[in-house]
OpenMM code with the backbone's topology and positions (N, CA, C; nanometers):
from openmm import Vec3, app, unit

residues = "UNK UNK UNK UNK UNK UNK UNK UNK UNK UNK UNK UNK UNK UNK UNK UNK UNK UNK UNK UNK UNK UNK UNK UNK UNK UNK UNK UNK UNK UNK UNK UNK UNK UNK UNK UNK UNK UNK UNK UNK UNK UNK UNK UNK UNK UNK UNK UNK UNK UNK UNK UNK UNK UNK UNK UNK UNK UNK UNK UNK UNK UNK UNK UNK UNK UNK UNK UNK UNK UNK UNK UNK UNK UNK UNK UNK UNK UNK UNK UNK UNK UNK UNK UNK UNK UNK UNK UNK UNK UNK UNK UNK UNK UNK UNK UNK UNK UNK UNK UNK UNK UNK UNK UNK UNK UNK UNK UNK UNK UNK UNK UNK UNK UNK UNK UNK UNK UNK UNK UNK UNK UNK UNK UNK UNK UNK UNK UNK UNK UNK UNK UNK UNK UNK UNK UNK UNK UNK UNK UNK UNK UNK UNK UNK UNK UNK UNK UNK UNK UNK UNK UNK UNK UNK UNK UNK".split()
positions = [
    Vec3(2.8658, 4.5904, 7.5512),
    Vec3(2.8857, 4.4515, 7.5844),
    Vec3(2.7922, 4.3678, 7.4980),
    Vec3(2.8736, 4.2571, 7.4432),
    Vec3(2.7566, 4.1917, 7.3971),
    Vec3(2.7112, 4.0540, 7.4284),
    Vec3(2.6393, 4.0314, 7.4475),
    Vec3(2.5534, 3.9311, 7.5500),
    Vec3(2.5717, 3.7681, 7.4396),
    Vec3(2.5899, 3.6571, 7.4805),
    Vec3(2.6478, 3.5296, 7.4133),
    Vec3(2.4805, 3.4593, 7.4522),
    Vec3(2.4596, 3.3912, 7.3522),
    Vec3(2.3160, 3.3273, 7.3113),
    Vec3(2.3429, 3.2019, 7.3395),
    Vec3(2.4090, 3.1340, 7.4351),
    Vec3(2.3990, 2.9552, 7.4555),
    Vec3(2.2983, 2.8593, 7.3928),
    Vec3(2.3979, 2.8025, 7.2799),
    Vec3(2.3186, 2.7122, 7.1633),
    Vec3(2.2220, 2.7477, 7.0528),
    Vec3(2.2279, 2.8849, 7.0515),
    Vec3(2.1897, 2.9561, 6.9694),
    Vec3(2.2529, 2.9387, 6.8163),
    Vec3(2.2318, 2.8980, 6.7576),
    Vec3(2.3368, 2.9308, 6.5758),
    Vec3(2.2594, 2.9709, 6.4542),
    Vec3(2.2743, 2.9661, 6.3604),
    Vec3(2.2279, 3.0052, 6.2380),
    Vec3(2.1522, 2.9456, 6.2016),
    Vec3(2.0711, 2.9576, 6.1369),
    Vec3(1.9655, 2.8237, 6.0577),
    Vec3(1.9488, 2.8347, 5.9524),
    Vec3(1.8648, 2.9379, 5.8552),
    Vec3(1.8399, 2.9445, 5.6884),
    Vec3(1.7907, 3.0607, 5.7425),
    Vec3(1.7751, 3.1079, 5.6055),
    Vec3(1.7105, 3.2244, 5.5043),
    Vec3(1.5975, 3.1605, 5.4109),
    Vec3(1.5080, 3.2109, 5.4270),
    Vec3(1.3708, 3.1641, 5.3470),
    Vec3(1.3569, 3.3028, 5.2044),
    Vec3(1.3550, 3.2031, 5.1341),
    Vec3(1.3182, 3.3316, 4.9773),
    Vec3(1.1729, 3.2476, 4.9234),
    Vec3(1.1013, 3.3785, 4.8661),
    Vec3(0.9857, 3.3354, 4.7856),
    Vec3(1.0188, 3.3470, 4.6618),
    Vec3(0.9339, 3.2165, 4.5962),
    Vec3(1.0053, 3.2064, 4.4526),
    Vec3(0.8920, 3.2045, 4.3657),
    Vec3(0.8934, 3.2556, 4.2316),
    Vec3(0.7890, 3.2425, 4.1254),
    Vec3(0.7764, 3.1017, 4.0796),
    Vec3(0.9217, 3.0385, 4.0242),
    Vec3(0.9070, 2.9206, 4.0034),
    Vec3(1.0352, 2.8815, 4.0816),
    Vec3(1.0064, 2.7805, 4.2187),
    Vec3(1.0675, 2.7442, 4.3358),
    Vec3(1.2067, 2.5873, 4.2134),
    Vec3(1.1851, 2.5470, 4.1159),
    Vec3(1.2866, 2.5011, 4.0045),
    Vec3(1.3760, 2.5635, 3.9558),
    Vec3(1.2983, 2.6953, 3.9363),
    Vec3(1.3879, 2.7898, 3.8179),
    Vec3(1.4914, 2.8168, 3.9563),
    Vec3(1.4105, 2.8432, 4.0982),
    Vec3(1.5379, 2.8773, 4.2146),
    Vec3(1.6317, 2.8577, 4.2268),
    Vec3(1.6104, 2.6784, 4.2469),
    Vec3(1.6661, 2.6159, 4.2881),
    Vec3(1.7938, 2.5751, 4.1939),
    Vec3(1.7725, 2.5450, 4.0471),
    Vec3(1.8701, 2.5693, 3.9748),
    Vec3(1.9731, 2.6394, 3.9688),
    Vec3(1.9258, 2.7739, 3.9945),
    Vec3(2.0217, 2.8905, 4.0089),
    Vec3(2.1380, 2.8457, 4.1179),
    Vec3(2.0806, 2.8148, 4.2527),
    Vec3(2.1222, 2.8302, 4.3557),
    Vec3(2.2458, 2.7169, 4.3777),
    Vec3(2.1915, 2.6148, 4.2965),
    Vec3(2.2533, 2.4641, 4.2791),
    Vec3(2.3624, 2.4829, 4.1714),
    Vec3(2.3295, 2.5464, 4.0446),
    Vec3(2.4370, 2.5785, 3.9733),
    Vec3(2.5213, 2.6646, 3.9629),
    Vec3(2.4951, 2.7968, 4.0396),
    Vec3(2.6479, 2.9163, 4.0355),
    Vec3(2.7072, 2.8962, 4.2037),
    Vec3(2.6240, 2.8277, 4.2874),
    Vec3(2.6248, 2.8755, 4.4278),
    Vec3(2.6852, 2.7097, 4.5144),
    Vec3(2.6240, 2.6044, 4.4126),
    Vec3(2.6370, 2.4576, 4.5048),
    Vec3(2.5927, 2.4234, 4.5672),
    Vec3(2.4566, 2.4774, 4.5715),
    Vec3(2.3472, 2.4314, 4.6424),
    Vec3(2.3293, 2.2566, 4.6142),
    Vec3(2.2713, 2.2272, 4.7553),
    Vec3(2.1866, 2.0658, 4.6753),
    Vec3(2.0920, 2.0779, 4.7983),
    Vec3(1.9812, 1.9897, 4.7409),
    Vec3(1.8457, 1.9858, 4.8118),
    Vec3(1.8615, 1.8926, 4.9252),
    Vec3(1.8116, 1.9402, 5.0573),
    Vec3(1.8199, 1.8687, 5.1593),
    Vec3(1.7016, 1.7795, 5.1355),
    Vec3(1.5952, 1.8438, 5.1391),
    Vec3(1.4900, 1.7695, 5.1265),
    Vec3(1.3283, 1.8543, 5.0909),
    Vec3(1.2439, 1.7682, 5.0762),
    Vec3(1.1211, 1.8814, 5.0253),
    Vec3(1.0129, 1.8630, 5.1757),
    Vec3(0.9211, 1.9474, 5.1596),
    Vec3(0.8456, 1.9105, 5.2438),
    Vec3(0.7248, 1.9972, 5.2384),
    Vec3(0.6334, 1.8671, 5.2091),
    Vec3(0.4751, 1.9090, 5.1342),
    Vec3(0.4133, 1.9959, 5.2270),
    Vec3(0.3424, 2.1160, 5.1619),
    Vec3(0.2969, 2.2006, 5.2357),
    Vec3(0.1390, 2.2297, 5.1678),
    Vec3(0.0652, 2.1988, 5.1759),
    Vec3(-0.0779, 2.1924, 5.1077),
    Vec3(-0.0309, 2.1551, 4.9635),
    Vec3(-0.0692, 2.2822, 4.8688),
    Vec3(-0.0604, 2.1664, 4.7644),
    Vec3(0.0790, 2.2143, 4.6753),
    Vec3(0.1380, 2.2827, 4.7511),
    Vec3(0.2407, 2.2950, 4.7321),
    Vec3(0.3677, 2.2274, 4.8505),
    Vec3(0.4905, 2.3155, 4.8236),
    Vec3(0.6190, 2.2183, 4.9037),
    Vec3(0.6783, 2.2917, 4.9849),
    Vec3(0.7841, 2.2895, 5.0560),
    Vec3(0.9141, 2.3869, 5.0649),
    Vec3(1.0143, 2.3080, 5.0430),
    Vec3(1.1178, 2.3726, 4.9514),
    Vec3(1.2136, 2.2908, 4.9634),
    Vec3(1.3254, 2.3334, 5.0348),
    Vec3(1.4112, 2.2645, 5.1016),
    Vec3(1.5332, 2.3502, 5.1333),
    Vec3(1.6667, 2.2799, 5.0542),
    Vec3(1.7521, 2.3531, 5.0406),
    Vec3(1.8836, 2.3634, 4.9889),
    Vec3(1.9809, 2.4179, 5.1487),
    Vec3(2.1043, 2.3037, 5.0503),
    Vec3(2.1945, 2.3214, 5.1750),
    Vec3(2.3448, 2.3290, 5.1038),
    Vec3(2.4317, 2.4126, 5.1823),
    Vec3(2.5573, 2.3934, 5.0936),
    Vec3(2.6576, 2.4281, 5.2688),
    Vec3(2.6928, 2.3380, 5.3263),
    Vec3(2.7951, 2.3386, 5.4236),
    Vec3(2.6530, 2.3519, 5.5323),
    Vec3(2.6874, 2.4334, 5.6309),
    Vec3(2.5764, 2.4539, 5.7356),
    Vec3(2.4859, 2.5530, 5.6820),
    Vec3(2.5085, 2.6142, 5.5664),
    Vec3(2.4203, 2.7357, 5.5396),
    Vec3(2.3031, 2.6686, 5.4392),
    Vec3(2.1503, 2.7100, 5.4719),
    Vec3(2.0112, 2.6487, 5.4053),
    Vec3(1.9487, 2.7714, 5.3963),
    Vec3(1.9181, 2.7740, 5.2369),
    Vec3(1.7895, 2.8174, 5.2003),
    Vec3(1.6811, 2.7309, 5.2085),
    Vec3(1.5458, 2.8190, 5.1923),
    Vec3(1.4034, 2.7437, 5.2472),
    Vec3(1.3119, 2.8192, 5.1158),
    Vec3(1.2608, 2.7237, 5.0251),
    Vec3(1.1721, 2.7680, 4.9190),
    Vec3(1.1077, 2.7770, 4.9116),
    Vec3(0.9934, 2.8903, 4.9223),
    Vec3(0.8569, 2.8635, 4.8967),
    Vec3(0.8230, 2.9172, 4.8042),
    Vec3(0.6767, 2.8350, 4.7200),
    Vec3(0.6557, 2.9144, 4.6370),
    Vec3(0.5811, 3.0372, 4.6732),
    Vec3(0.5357, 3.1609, 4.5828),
    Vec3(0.5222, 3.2375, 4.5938),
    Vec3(0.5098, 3.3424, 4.4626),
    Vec3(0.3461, 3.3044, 4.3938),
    Vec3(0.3441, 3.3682, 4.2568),
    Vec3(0.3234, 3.5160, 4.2401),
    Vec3(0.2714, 3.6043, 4.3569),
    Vec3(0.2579, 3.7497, 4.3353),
    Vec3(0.4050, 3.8003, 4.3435),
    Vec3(0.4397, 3.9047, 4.2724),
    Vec3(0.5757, 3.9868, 4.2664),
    Vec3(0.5662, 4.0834, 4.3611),
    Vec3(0.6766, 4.1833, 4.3904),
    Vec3(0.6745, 4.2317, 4.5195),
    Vec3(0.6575, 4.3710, 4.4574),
    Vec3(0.6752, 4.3889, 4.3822),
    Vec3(0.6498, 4.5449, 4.3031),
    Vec3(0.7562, 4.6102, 4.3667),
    Vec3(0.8983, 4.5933, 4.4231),
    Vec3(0.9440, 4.6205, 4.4746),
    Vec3(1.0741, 4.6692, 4.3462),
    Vec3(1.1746, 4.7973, 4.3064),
    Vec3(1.2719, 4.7507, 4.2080),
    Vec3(1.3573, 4.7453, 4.2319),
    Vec3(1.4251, 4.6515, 4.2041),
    Vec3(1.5979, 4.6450, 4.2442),
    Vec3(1.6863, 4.6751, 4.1523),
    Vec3(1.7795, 4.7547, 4.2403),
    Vec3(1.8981, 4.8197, 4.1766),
    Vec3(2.0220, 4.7814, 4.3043),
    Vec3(2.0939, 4.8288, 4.2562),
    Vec3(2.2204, 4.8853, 4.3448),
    Vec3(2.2600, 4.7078, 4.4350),
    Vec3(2.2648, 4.7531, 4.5221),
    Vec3(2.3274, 4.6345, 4.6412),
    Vec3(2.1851, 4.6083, 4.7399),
    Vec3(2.1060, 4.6458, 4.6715),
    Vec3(1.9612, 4.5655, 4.6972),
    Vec3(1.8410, 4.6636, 4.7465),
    Vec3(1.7097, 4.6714, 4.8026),
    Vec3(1.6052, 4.7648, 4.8391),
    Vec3(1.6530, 4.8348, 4.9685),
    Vec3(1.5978, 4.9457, 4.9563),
    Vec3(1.6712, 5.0370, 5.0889),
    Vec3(1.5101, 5.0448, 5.1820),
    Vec3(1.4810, 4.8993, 5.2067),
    Vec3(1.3130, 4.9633, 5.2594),
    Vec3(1.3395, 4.8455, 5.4241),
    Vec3(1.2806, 4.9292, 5.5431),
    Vec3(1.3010, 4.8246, 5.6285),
    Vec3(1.1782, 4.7250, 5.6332),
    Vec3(1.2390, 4.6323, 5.6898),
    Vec3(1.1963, 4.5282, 5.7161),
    Vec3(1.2024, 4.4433, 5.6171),
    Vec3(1.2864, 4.4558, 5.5067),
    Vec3(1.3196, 4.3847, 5.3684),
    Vec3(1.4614, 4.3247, 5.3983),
    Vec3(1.5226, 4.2319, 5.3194),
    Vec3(1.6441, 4.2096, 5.3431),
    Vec3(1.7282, 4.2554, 5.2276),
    Vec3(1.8098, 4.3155, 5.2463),
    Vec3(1.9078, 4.3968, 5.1723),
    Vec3(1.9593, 4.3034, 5.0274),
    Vec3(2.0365, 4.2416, 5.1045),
    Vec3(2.0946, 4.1023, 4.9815),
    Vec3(2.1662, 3.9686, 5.1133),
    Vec3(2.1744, 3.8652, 5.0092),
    Vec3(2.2566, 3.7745, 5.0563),
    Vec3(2.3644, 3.8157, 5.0192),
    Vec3(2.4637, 3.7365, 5.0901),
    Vec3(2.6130, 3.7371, 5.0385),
    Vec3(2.6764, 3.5945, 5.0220),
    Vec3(2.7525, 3.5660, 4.9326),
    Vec3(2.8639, 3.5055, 4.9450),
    Vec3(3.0184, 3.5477, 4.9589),
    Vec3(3.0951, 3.4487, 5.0072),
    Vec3(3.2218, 3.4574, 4.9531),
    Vec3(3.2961, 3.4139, 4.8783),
    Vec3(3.4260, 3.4156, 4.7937),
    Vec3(3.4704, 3.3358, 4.7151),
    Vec3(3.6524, 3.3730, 4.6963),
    Vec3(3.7279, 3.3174, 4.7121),
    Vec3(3.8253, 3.3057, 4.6698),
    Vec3(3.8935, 3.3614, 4.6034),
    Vec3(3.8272, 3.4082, 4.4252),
    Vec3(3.8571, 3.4241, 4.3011),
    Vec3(3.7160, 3.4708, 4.2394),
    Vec3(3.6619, 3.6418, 4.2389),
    Vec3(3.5571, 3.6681, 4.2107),
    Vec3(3.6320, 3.6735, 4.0751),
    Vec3(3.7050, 3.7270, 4.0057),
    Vec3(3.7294, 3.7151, 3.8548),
    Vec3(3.6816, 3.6220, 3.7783),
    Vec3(3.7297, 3.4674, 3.8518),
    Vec3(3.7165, 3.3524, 3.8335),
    Vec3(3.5762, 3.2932, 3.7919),
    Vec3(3.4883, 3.3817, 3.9204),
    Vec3(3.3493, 3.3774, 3.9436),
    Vec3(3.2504, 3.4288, 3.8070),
    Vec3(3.3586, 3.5428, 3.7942),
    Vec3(3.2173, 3.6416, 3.6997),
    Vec3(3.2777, 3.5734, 3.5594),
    Vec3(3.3834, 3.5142, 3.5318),
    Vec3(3.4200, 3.4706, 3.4207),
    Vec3(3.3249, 3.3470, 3.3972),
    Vec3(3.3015, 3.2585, 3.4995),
    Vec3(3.2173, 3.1002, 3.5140),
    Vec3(3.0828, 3.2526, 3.4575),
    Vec3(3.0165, 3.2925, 3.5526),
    Vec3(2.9055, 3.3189, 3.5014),
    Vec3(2.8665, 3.4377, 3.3799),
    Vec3(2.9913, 3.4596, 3.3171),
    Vec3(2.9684, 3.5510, 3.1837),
    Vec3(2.8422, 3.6378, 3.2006),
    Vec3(2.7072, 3.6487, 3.1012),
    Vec3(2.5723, 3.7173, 3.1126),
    Vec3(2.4843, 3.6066, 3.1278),
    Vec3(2.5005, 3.5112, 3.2485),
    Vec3(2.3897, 3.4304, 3.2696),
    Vec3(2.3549, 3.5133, 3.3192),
    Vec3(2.4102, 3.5676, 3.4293),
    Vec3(2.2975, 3.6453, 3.5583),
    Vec3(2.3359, 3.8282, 3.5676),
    Vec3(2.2170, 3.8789, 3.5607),
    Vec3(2.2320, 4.0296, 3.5744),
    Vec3(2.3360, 4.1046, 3.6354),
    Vec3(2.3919, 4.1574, 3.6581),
    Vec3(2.4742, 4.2516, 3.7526),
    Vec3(2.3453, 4.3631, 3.7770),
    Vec3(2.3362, 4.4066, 3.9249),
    Vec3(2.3020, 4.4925, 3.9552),
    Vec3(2.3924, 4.6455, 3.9937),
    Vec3(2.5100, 4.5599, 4.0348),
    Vec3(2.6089, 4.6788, 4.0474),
    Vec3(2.7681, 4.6164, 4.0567),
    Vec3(2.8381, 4.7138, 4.0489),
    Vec3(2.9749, 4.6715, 4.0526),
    Vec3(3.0173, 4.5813, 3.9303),
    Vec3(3.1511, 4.5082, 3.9078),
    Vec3(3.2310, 4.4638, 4.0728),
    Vec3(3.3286, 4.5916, 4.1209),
    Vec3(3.2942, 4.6124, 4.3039),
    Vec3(3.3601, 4.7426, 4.3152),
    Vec3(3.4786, 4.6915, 4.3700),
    Vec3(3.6043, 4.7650, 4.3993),
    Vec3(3.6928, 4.7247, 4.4931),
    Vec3(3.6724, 4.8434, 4.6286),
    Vec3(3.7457, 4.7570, 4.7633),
    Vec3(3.7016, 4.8544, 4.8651),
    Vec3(3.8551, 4.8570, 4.9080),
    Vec3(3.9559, 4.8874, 4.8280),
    Vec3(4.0987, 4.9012, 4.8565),
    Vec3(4.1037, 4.9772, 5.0377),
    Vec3(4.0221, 5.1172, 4.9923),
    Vec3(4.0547, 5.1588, 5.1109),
    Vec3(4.0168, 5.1365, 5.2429),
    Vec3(3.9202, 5.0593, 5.2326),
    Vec3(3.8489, 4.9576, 5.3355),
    Vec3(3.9698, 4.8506, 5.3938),
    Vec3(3.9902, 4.7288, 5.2976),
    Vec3(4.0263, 4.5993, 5.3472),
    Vec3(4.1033, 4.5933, 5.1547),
    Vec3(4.2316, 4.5974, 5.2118),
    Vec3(4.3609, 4.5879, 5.0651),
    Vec3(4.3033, 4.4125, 5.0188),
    Vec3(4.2500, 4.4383, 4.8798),
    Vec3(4.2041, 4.3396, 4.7760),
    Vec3(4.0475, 4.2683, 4.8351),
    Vec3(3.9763, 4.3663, 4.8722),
    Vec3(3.8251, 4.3221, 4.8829),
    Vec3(3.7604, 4.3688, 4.7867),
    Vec3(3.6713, 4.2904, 4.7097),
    Vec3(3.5675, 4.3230, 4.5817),
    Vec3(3.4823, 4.2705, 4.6147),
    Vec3(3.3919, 4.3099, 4.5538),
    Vec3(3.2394, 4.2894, 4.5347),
    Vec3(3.2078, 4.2842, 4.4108),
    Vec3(3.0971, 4.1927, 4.3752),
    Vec3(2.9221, 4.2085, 4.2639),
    Vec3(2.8452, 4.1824, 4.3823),
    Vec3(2.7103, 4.2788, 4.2904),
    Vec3(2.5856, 4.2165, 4.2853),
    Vec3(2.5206, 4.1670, 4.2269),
    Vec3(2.4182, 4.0837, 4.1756),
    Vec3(2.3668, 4.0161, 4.1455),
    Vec3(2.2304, 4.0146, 4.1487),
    Vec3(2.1223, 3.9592, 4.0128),
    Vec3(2.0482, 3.9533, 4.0973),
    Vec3(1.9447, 3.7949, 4.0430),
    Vec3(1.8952, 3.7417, 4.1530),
    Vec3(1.8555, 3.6081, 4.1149),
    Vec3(1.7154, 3.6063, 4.0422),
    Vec3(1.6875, 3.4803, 4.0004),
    Vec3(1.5379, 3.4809, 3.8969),
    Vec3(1.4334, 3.5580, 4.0418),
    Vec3(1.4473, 3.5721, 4.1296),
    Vec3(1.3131, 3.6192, 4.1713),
    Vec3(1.3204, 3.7550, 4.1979),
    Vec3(1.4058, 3.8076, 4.1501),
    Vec3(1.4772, 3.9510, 4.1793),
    Vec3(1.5778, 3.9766, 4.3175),
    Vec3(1.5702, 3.9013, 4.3972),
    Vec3(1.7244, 3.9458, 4.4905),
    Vec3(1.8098, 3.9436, 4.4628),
    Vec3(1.8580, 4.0456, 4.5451),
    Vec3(2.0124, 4.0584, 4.5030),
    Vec3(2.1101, 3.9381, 4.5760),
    Vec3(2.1965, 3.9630, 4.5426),
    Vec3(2.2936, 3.8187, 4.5728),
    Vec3(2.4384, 3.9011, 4.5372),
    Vec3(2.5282, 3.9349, 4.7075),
    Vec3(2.6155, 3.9984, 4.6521),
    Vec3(2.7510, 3.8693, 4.6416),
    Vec3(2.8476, 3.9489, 4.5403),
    Vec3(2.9607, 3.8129, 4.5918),
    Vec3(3.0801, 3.8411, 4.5934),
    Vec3(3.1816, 3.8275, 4.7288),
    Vec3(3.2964, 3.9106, 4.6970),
    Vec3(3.3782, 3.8364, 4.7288),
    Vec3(3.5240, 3.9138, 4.6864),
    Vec3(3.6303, 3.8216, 4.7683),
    Vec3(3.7162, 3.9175, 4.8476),
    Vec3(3.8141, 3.8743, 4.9287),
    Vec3(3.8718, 3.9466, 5.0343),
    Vec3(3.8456, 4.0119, 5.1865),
    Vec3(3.7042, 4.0010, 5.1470),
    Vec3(3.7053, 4.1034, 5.3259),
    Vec3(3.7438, 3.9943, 5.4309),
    Vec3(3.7603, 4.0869, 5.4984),
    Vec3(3.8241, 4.0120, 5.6421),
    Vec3(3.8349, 4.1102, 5.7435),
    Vec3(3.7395, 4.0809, 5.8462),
    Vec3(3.7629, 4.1710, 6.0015),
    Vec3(3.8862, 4.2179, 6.0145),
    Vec3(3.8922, 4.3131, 6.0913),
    Vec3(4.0428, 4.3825, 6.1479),
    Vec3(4.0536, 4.3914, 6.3583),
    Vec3(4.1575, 4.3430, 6.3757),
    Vec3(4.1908, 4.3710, 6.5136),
    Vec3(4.1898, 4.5397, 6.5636),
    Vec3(4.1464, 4.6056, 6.4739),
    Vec3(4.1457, 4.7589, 6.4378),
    Vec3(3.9734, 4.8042, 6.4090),
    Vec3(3.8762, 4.7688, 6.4735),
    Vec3(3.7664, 4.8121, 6.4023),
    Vec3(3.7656, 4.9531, 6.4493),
    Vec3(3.7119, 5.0659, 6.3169),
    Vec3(3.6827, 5.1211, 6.3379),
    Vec3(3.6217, 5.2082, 6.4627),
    Vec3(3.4739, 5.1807, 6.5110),
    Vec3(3.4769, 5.2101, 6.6512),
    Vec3(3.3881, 5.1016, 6.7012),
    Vec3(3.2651, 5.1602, 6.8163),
    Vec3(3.2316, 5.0004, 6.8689),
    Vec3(3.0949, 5.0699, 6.7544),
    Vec3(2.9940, 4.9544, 6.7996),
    Vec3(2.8468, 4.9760, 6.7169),
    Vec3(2.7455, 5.0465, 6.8315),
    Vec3(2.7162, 5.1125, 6.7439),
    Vec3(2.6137, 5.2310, 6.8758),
    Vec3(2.5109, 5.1916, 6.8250),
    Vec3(2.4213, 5.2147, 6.9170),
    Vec3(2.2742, 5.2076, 6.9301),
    Vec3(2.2091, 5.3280, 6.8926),
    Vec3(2.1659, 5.3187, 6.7930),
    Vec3(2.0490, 5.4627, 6.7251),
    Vec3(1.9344, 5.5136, 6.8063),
    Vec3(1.8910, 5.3754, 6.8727),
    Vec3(1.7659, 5.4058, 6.9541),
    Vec3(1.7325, 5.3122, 7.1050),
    Vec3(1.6794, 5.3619, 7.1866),
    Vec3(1.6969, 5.2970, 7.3217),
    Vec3(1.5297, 5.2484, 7.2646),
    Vec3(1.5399, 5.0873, 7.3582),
    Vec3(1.4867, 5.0040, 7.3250),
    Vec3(1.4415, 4.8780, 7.3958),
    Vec3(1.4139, 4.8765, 7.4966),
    Vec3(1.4465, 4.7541, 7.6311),
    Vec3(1.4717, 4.6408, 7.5312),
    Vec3(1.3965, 4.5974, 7.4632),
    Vec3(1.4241, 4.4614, 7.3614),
    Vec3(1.5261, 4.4733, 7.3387),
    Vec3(1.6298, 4.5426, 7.3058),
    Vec3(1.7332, 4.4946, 7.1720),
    Vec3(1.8716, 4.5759, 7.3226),
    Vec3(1.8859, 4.5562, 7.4621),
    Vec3(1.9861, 4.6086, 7.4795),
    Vec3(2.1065, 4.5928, 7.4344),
] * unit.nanometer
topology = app.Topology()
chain = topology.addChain("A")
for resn in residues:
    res = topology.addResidue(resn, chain)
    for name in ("N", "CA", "C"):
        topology.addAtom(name, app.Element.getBySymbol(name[0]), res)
């Protein structure tokens, strides 16, 4: 069973950035980001970016994570895997962005998953990955329900 969060919704994703410009560019030019607003934080800022209800939150952040990325992002917990988008027309997509931006993996198709779902990954100036696909779509057919790995009073 799963339990409904009254007024609960989404809010942002916070990324640390080397140079929180070079980010924001990225994010504003392949993605459509635009800046909600900044907001001074000692002697630095945060900025956030907004594109529909979904906000990133910028901070800077000059040490690197020594962390390497490959594949569809770090396999370490308490890290976040990748963002995602969606899109319409990933052909379309990887054609707009030619070798501006890395591929980390793919583009795969998941035919046998969900008929005409693809994927890239990506990965942005601060090294995340950023996957982007087109097609998936839930099924009235899921597979099975989601089990619980570990008992947990917090997380029933």
């Amino acid at each position: 069973m799963t339990a409904r969060a009254p007024g609960l919704r989404w809010s942002h994703v916070a990324l640390n950035c080397a140079d929180q410009a070079v980010t924001e560019e990225f994010y504003r030019r392949w993605f459509g980001f635009t800046r909600a607003r900044a907001v001074p934080l000692g002697d630095s800022e945060i900025i956030f970016l907004r594109h529909g209800d979904v906000y990133l939150e910028l901070f800077h952040a000059p040490e690197a994570s020594g962390l390497a990325v490959t594949g569809d992002g770090p396999p370490y917990r308490g890290i976040a895997r990748h963002l995602a988008f969606q899109t319409d027309d990933l052909a379309a997509f990887l054609e707009r962005v030619g070798d501006a931006i890395p591929v980390s993996l793919g583009p795969l198709a998941f035919d046998d998953v969900t008929a005409g779902w693809r994927s890239v990954w990506l990965i942005d100036p601060d090294g995340v990955v950023v996957e982007v696909s087109q097609g998936y779509r839930d099924t009235d057919d899921p597979v099975g329900p989601v089990a619980h790995t570990h008992e947990d009073s917090r997380y029933p």
